[in-house]
N, C-alpha and C positions, 0 to 999 in steps of 0.2 A: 485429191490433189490433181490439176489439171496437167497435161500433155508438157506444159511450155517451158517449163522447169528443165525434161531430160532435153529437151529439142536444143532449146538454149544451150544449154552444158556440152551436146555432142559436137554444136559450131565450134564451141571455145576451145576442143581438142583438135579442131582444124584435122579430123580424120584419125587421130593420133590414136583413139578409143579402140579396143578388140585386137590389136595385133600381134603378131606370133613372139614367142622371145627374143630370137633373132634381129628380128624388126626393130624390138629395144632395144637390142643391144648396139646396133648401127645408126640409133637417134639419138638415145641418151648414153650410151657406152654401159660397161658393166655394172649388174650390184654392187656394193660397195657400203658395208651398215656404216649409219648414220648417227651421231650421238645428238638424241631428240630431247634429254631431260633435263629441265634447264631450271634459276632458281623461280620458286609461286612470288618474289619480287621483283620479277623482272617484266616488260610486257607482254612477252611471250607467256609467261608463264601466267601471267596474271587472267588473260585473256581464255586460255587453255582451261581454269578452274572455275571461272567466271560464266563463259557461253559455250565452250564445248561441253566439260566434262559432264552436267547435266541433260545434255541430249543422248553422249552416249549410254549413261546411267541409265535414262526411263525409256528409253528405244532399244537400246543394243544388249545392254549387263541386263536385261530381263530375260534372254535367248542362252546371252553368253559372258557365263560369269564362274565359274569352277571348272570341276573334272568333267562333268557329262556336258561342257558347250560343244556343241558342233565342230566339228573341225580342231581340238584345243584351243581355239579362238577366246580366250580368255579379254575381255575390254575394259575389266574393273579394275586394273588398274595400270598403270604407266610401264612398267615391266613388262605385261600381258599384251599389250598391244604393240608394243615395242617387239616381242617373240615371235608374233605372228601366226601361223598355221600349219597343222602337220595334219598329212594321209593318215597318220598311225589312229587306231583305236586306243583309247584308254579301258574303257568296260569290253570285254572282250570273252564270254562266254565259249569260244573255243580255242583257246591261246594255249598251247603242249608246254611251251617253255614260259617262264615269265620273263618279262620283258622290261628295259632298260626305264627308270621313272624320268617322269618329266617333271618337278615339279617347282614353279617359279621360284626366283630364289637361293634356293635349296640345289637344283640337280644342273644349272648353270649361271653364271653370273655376267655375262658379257651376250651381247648381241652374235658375235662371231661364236662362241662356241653354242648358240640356238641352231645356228646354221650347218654349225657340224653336226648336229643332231636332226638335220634335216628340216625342221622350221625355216617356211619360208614367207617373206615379209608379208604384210597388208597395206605396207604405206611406201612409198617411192624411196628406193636406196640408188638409182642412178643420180647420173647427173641432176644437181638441185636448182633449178628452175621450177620457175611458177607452173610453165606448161608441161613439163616433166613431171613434177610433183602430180599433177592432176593423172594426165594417160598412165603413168606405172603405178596407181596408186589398186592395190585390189579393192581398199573396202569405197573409195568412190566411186569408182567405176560399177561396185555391186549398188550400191545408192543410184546412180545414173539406171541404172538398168531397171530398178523397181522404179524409177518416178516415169520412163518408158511404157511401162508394162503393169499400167493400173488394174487394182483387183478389180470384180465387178462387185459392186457395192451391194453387202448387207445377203450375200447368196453362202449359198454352202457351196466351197470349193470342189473343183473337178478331182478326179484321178490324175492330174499332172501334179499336184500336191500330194507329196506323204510326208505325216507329220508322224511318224510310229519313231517309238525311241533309237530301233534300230534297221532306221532307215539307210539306204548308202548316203556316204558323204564325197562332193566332188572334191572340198579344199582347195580350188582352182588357184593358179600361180598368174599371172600376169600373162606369161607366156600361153598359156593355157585358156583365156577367158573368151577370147573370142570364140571358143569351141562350146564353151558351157553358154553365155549367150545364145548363141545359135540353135541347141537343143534343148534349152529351159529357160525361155525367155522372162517366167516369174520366178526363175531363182535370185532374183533381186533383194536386197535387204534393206529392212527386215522382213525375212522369210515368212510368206504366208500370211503377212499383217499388215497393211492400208501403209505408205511411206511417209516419212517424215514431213511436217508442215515447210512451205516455204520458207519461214526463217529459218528454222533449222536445217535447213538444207543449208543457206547460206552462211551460216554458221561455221558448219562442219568446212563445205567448200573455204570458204576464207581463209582456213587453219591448215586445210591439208595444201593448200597451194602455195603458202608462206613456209610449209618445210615441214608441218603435223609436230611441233615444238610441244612437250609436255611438261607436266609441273606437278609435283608431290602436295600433298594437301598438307594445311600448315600445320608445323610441329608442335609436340607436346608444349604445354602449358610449364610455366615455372613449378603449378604444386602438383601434376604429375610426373614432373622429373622430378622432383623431391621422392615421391612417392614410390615412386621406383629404383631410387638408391635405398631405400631405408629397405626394400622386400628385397634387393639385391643382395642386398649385407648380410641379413636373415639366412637367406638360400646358401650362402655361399660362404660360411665359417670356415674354418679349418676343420676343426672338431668333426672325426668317422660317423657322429651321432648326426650330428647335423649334416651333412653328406647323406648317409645312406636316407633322411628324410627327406632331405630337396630332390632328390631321386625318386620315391616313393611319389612324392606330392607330384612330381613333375611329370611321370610315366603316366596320371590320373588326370593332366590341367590340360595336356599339351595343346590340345584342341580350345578352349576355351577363348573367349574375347572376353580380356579383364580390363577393368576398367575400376578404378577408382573413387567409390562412396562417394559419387554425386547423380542426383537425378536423372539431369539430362547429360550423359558424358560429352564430352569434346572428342577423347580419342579413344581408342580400345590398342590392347596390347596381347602379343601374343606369348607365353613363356617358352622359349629356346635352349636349347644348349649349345655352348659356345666354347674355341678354345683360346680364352680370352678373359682375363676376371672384368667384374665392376670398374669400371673407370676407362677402360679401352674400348674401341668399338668393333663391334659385334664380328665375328668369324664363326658364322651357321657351322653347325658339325651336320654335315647330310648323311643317313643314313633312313636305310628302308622305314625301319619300325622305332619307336622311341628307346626300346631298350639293346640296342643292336650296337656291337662293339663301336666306341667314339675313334678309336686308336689314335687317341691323347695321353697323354698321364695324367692330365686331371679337367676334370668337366665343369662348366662352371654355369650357372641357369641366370639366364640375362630374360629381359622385356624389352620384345623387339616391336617399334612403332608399326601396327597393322594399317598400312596407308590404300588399303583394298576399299571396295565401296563395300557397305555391309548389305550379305544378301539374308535371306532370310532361311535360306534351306542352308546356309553353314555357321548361323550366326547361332555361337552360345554363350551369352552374354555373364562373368561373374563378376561377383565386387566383390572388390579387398580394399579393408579399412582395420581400423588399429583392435577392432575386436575379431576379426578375424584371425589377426596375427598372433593374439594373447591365445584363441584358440588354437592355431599348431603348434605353438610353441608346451599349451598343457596335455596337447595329444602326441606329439612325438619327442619332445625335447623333454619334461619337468618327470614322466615314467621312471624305474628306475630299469633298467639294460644296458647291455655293455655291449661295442659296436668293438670288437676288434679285430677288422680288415674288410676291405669292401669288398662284396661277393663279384664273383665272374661275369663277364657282358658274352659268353659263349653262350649261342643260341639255345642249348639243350638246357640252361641253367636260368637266363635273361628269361625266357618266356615263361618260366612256370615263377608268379611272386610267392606263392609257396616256397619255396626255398631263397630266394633272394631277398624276401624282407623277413625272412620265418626271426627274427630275434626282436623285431617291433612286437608288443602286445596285440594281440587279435584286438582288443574292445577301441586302442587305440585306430587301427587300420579301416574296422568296421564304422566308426562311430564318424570318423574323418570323410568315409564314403555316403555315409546317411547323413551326413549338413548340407551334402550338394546332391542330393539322390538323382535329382530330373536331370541335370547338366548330366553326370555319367552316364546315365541311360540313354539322355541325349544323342552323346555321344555316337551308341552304335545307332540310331535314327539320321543324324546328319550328319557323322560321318565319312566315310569313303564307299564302307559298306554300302551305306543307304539306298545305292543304285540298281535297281532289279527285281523282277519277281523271283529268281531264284534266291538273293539273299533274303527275302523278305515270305517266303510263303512258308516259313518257320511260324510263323504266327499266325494269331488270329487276327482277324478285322477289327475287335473292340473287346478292348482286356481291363481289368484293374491288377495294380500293384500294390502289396504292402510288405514290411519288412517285420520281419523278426525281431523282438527285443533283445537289445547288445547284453542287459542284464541277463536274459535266459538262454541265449545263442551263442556270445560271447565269451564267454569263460573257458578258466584255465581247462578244464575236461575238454572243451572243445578243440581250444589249442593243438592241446594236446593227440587227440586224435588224429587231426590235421598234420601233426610233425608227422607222424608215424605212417598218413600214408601219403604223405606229399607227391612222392614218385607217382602215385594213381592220380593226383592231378595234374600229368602233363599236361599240356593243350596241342593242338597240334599247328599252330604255331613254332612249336620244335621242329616240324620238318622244312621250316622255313617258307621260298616261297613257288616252292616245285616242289609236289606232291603228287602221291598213288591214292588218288581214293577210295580203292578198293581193300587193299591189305589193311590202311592206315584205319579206314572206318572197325574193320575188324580189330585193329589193334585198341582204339579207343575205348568200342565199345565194351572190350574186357578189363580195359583200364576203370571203367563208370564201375560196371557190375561191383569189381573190388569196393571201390569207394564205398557205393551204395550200401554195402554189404553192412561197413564198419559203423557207417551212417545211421542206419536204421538200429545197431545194435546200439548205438549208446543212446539213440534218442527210445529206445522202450525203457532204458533205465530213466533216463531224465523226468519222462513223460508217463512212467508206469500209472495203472491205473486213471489214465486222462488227469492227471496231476497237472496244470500250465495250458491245457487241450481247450482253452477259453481265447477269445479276445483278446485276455491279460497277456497272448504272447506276441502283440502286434506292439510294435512301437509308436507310438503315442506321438512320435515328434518333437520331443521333450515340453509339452505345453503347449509349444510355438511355431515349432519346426512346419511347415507346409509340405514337405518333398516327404511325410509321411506317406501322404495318399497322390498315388499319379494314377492315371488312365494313358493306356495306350491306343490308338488308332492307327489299322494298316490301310494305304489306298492304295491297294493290288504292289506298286513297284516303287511307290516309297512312306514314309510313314510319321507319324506326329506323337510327340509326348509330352502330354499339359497336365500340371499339379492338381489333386482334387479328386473324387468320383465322379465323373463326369458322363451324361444318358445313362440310358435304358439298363438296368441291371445285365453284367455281358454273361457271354455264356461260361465265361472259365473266368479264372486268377490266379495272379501269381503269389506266392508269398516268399520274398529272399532271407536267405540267410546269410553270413558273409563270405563262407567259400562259394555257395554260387553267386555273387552278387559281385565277387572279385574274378570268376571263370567266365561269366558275362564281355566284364569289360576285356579281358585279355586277351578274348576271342574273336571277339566282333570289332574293339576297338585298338587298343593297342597292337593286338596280334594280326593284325588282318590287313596284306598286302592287296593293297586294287590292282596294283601291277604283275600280281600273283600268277601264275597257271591255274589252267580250268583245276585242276586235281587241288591244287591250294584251296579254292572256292568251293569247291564241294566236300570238299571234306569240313573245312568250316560249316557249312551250312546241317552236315549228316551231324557234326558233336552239337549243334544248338538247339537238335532235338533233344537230345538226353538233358538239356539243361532247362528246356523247358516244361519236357515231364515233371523234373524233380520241382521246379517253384509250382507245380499241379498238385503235384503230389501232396508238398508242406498244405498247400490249403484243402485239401481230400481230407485229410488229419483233422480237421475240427469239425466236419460232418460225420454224423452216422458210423460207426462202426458198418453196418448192417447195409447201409446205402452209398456208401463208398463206388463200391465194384460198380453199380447199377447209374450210377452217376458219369463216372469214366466212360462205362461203356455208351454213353448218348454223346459226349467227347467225341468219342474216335468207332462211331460209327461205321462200317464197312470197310475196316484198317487192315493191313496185309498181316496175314499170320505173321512177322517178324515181329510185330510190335505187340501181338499177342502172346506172344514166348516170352518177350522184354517184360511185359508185364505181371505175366506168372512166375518171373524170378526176383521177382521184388516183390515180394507180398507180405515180407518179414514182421512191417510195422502191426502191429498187432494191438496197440493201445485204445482204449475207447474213447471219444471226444470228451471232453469236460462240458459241454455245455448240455443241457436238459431243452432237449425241443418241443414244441407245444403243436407242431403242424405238421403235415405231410407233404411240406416242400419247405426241406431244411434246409436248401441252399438261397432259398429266398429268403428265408428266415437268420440267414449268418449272412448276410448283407445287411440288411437293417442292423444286425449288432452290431458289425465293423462301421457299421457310417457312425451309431451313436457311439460307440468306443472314442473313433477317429476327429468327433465333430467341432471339439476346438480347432481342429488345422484342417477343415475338411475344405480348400479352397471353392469359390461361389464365383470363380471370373469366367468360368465358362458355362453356368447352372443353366442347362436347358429347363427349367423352370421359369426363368427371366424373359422365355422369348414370349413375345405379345399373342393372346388366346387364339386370335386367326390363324395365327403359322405355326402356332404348337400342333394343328392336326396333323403337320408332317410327320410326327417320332409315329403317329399310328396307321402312313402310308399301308394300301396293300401291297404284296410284295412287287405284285404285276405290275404296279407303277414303279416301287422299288425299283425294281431289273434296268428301264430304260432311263434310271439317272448315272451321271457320271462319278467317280469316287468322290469328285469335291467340286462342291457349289456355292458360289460368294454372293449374297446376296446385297443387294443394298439400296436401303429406302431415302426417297430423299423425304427431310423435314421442311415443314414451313419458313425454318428463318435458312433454307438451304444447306444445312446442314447435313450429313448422312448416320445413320443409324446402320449397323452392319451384321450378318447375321451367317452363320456355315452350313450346310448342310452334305452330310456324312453318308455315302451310302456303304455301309457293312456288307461285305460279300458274305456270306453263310456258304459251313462248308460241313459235310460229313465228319469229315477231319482233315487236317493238315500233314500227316504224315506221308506224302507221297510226293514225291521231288520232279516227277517228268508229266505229272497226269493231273495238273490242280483242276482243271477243267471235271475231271472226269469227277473229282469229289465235290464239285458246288452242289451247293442246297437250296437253288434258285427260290426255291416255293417259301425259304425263311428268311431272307433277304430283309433288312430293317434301311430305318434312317434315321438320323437324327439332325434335328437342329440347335446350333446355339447361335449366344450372344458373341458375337466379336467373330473375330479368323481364325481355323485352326487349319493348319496346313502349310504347306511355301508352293504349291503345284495346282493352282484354279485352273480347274476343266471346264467350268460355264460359269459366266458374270449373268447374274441379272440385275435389272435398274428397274424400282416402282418409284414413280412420281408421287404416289399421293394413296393413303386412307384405301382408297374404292380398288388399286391395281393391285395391295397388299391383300385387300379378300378374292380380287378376282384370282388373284395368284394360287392362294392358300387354299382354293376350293378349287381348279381346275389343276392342279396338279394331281392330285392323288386321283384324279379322274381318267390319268392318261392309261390306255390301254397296248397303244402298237407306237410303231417308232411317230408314224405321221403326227400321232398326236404330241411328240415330243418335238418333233420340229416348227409346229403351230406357235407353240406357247413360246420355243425360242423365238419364233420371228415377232413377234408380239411385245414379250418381256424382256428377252434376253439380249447381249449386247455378242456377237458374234466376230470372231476373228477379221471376219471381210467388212463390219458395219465402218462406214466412212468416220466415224467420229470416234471409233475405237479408244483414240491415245487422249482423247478428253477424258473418255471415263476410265482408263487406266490411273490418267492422273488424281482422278475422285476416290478413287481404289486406295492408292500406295497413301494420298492425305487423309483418309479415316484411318488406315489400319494404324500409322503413323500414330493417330491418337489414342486409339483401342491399346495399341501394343508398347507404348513408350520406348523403354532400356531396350525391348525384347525385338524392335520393329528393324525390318529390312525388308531389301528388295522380292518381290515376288518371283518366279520362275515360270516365265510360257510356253516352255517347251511340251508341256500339258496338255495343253486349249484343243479342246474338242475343236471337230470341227464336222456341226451336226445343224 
């Protein structure tokens, strides 16, 4: 973009650009919020959805569009930008007290009380003039400033650029900008990435200087309002039965984008609680966590139109159609129980569903949770949690999941043990969202040990003699089910969860049962405040170890008696005697595998049985099988080229009829072990480092885009990679193949980006997130 753009634009402020509050406030007289949402029928608003809201979607909602945008600069949607921008942190890694939530909607409903919460504009609240609208406007004046302040084309940026997650942020006010101008003259937007084309620039200008006028995207369809009375009705009986299950269903969906059994939706819907029935309109009940006192008399579960842009690190797409509903209605309603008073919303009671749903049938709870397995797990992946290497270095780099059959796991004995030690599964979500992680871990972990204890005892009865110790105790997915089999992938600080066994056999699994599979979600999702104190956060992070031992554990159980121990210990590798004491008081299980091994590496050997067990629902949308023979040699990179790729690499080849063909490639951190909370560093296993590639996108966070033209750039590609040895040779092959933060043509192949994945990903597809992007 040339010079003439900001040059032009600083005349048109006749000087009016950079000056102090005061200055405003003696031009244009005081802020004063402004009601900017107006109907998608009107010009205004027609113009807003038509040529704005598309610029700020593929330019702006890629940076800034959830909890972790910059500044809570949120632009996806009318609300969000209407808010504005706050100093405060949301991720906040040393926060003592937790802190008051912000979250659209929900934690304010008016522009004035944004303001009492200290949110201050991005768009002109003085006096409403053409020429006022432009000089008090922050996010044009941040646009002026980058079309000022061109990147230098196709370079790797200087040290005036930090792009680290937890970079400082200015949030500059109006009053304030002339100072951030002055000492960060490329703090222009969009940060750190080539600016917006001339029309769109003119776009945006035209919109902000007419008063920044916005418009909601148009409303539900006739058969999704239908569709949403009849699931309204459903949820929201009279009947204690039907209560405590829309409760249930609801404490599980709440995250969800539903949408209604058609291909390509029109709208997505969020499930709410409201205190307000079906037919009134909606009154959000805000509250921290979903199970947290409503202080109503009666709760009512509405679908609230999600008129957000869909991004793709929070999109979890369900459908509900008339067989789904025949389905809750034979898992929680047609049982025979008796529902006589709805239990407590006090914290010590509301966080543990152990005691809160303990009168639903387990096979019920479990079998409801295994129809949507990836969505729940989902869940703690794009959730709130999802933000961090500390909430995320609970895991490994690349896992498989399988579940327990509800037939062998589910039963009344199991129930039953459950009742009895319900208290051992508090979570520490009980302590709300100000915690001691130090007593609290000690308290925990005596709460597991119990459980453990009971655990292990009735499954040597179950299990005696390796009785069930086969495949036969994986769940099969009923025939059909897909969310049988998922893989999980971490990229260092957030992470991905696609149906199927997908690469390189990993080095660990999981296998759930349904108390862990229900301590999961109530931990990491339901239970888990972002707005929490550090002691909240680490304490969750200290119980998701014991919960990740124990789904180790279940699959330790169908290996070796005899190679058990020897197996764990290649695990956890140079792990601190605590977790060596942890594991010598659990050594109770004592049953021998049912399966008869024929090799001397039986954990290779129960991968092959679980795939052909699992291989009716073993999903193939991500078969790194399918990648073309040239670029399959990546899954057998050395590691030394390993080291210098980033977590996540989007590939994409263009076709002959122009078309693109699109491809991931995954670099797995290898670790000693994962037990060490302050020192991951200190446990990588740099020399075992893998990658892999597949078909399509997995991820919402691309660290490098590369672009091959043709046949000849995909071998020179697939052969000069695994060749790289030091960084230089990593930044060759970007400048060569790669499309870099600075390349002038950037937002062209962004736009090639988001219309493949679009196609690769249908239901599933949203915006991508660059707060990522290398910049190497």
């Amino acid at each position: 973009m040339n010079k003439l753009i900001g040059i032009v634009t600083l005349v048109i402020l006749s000087g009016c650009a950079y000056l102090g509050n005061a200055h405003y406030n003696e031009l244009f007289g005081t802020e004063q919020a402004q009601q900017r949402i107006v109907s998608h029928t009107t010009g205004e608003g027609a113009n807003f959805l038509q040529n704005v809201k598309p610029v700020l979607d593929t330019r702006c909602v890629v940076c800034h569009g959830c909890y972790d945008a910059p500044c809570q600069l949120k632009l996806s949607s009318p609300e969000g930008i209407d808010r504005g921008v706050s100093k405060d942190l949301v991720y906040d890694g040393t926060r003592l007290l937790a802190t008051t939530p912000s979250r659209l909607l929900f934690d304010a409903t008016t522009t004035e009380q944004w303001r009492e919460k200290n949110f201050t504009p991005v768009l002109n609240e003085r006096v409403q003039t053409e020429e006022a609208n432009l000089a008090g406007s922050v996010l044009f004046n941040s646009l002026v400033l980058k079309q000022s302040h061109e990147l230098p084309a196709n370079e790797i940026l200087n040290n005036e650029f930090d792009f680290s997650l937890s970079r400082s942020q200015t949030c500059a006010t109006m009053g304030e900008f002339d100072q951030l101008a002055g000492e960060q003259p490329h703090a222009g937007m969009p940060y750190g990435l080539p600016g917006v084309s001339r029309d769109e620039f003119n776009h945006l200008q035209k919109w902000l200087k007419a008063g920044g006028k916005m418009a909601h995207i148009d409303p539900p369809t006739e058969f999704e309002l239908e569709q949403v009375k009849r699931w309204e009705a459903f949820l929201n009986q009279d009947d204690l039965k039907y209560q405590l299950s829309a409760r249930y269903i609801y404490e599980h969906w709440f995250l969800a984008h539903i949408y209604f059994d058609q291909k390509t939706p029109d709208n997505f819907f969020k499930l709410v609680r409201s205190s307000t029935p079906p037919g009134e309109k909606i009154k959000l009940i805000s509250t921290r966590r979903p199970y947290d006192d409503p202080k109503v008399n009666r709760v009512y579960y509405r679908f609230l139109h999600d008129r957000s842009t869909v991004l793709s690190k929070t999109h979890l797409p369900l459908k509900l159609n008339d067989e789904k509903l025949t389905r809750l209605y034979q898992q929680f309603i047609a049982p025979e129980y008796t529902v006589k008073s709805m239990p407590s919303y006090k914290a010590e009671s509301a966080s543990n569903p152990f005691k809160t749903f303990e009168v639903i049938p387990i096979d019920s709870k479990y079998q409801f949770m295994l129809d949507e397995a990836e969505l729940i797990i989902m869940g703690f992946i794009k959730g709130p949690v999802c933000r961090g290497q500390i909430a995320l270095n609970v895991i490994n780099d690349h896992f498989w999941v399988a579940f327990a059959d509800p037939n062998k796991v589910a039963t009344p004995a199991v129930g039953q043990m459950i009742m009895q030690h319900e208290d051992a599964l508090e979570l520490p979500a009980a302590e709300e969202s100000n915690a001691f992680p130090i007593a609290n871990w000690v308290k925990y972990s005596a709460l597991e040990q119990k459980y453990l204890k009971a655990k292990v005892n009735l499954a040597n009865e179950m299990f005696k003699g390796g009785e069930h110790l086969t495949t036969d105790l994986l769940w099969k997915g009923d025939g059909h089910n897909k969310n049988a089999a998922l893989t999980i992938f971490r990229h260092f600080d957030s992470a991905t969860v696609v149906k199927g066994f997908i690469g390189q056999e990993p080095k660990t699994t999981w296998i759930l049962d349904y108390a862990l599979f229900e301590r999961i979600h109530y931990l990491l999702v339901a239970g888990f405040d972002v707005y929490g104190n550090i002691g909240h956060q680490l304490v969750t992070r200290l119980y998701m170890d014991f919960l990740r031992l124990e789904g180790e554990q279940n699959f330790l159980a169908l290996l070796p008696e005899n190679k058990r121990d020897k197996i764990k210990g290649q695990w956890y590798r140079k792990s601190p005697p605590s977790l060596a004491e942890f594991f010598k008081n659990n050594r109770e299980f004592s049953q021998p595998s049912g399966i008869t091994y024929k090799t001397n590496t039986p954990q290779k050997e129960l991968y092959a049985l679980m795939k052909e067990a699992l291989s009716p629902v073993l999903s193939e949308h991500y078969d790194y099988k399918q990648v073309p023979k040239s670029l399959s040699a990546i899954n057998t990179m050395p590691a030394k080229a390993v080291n210098l790729l980033p977590q996540l690499s989007f590939v994409l080849v263009k076709q002959d009829d122009d078309s693109h063909n699109a491809y991931t490639i995954i670099h797995h951190n290898a670790h000693y072990n994962i037990s060490s909370l302050l020192n991951e560093d200190g446990q990588r296993a740099f020399e075992e480092d893998t990658a892999t590639i597949v078909p399509g996108f997995i991820g919402d966070y691309p660290a490098s885009i590369w672009y091959l033209n043709n046949e000849q750039q995909v071998e020179a590609f697939a052969e000069q990679l695994p060749m790289m040895q030091v960084e230089a040779d990593y930044a060759a092959l970007k400048t060569k193949f790669g499309i870099r933060r600075s390349h002038p043509q950037f937002w062209q192949y962004s736009d090639i980006l988001h219309a493949t994945a679009k196609k690769y990903r249908g239901v599933e597809y949203g915006l991508f997130d660059y707060n990522r992007l290398e910049n190497r």
